[in-house]
C-alpha positions in Angstrom: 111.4 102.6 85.3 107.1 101.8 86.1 105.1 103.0 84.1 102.0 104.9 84.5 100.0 102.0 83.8 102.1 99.3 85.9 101.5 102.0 88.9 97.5 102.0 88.3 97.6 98.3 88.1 99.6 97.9 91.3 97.3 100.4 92.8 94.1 98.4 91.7 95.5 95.5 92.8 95.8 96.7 96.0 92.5 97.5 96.2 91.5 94.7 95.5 93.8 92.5 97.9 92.6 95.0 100.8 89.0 94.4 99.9 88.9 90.4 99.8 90.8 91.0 103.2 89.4 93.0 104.8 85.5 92.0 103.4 84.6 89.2 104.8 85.4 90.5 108.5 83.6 93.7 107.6 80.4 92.2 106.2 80.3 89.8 109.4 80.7 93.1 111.6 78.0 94.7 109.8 75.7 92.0 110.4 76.6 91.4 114.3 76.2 95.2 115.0 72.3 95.1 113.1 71.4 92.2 115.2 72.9 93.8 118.6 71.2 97.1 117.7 67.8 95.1 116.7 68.2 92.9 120.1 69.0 97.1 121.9 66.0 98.2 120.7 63.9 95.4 121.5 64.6 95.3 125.1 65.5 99.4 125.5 68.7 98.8 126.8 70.9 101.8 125.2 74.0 101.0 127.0 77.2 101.5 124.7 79.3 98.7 126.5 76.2 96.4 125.8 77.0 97.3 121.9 80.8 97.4 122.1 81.9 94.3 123.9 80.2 91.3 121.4 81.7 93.4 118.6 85.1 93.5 119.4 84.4 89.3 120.6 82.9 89.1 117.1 85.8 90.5 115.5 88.7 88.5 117.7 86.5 85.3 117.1 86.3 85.5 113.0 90.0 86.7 113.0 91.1 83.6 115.1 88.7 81.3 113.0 90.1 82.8 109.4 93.7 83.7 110.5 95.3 80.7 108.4 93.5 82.0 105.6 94.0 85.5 106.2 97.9 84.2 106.3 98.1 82.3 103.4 96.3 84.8 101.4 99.6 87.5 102.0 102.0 85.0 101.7 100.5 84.2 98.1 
């Protein structure tokens, strides 16, 4: 039988796991989205593909680039 305190540390836990995931890939997101929207701004161009496009190639670029460490991470 868990108790309450095994199910709050599992939960933390969690957290945590989810958050040195899912962080790194965020942060990098973060900072190609600020740089796209400074470089939209700078030449006026306001089209949404022009912002959607390099993110997703952002994203699919540092997933294939940390993919072994993303993998060994979960199987630890």
């Amino acid at each position: 039988m868990m108790q309450s305190q095994d199910a709050i540390d599992l939960g933390r836990d969690a957290l945590l796991f989810a958050f040195q995931l899912g962080g790194p890939i965020l942060l990098v997101v973060l900072g190609g989205s600020l740089l796209i929207g400074l470089l939209q701004s700078m030449t006026q161009l306001q089209d949404s593909a022009l912002s959607f496009i390099p993110k997703i190639a952002v994203v699919l670029v540092i997933l294939a680039l940390g993919l072994p460490w993303l993998g060994s991470s979960m199987v630890y």
